[in-house]
C-alpha positions as CSV (number, residue, x, y, z in Angstrom):
1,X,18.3,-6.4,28.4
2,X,14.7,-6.9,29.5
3,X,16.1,-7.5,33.7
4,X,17.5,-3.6,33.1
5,X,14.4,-2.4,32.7
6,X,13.1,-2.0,35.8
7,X,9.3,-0.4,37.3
8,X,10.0,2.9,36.0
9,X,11.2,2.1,32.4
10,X,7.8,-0.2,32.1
11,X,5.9,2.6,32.7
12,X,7.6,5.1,30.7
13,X,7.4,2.0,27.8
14,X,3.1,1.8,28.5
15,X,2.9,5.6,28.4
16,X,4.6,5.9,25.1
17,X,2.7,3.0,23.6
18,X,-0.8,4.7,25.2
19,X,0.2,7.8,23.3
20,X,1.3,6.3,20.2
21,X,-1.6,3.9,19.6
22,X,-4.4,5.5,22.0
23,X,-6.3,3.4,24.3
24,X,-9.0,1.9,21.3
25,X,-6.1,-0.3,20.5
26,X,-3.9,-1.0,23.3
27,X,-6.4,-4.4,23.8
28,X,-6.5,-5.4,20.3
29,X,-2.1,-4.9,20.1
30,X,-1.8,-7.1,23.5
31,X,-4.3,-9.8,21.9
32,X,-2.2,-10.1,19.1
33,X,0.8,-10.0,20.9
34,X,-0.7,-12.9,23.4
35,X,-1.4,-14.8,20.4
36,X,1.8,-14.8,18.6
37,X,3.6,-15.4,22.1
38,X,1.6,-18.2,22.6
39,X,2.3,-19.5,18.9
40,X,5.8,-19.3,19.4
41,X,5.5,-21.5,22.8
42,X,3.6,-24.2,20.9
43,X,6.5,-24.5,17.8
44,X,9.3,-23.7,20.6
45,X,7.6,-27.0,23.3
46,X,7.4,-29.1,19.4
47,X,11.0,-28.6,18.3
48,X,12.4,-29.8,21.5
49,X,9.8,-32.9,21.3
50,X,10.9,-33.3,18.4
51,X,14.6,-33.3,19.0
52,X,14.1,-35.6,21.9
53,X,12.5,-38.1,20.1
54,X,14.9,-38.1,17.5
55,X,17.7,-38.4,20.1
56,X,15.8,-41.0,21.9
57,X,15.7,-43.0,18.7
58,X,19.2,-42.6,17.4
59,X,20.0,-44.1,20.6
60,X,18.1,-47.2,20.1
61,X,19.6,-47.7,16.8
């Protein structure tokens, strides 16, 4: 869904989001979003660790 967007629908997206939450927050909103992104990329790069060692063990056994 996210390829479809294109230039345009970006901007329309920041535009809305400038009006809706006004440009005192727009930096504290992307922080936050940064942080949980990141978050997620730490648990996501742990699970698959996590899976490999498993597999790499069960094959062992």
């Amino acid at each position: 869904m996210l390829q479809n967007i294109g230039v345009p629908g970006l901007i329309l997206v920041l535009v809305i989001a400038l009006i809706i939450f006004g440009p005192s927050k727009l930096p504290e909103i992307g922080r936050a979003f940064g942080t949980t992104l990141k978050e997620f990329k730490k648990s996501t790069r742990e699970l698959v660790s996590d899976e490999e060692k498993k597999s790499e063990k069960d094959q062992i056994n």
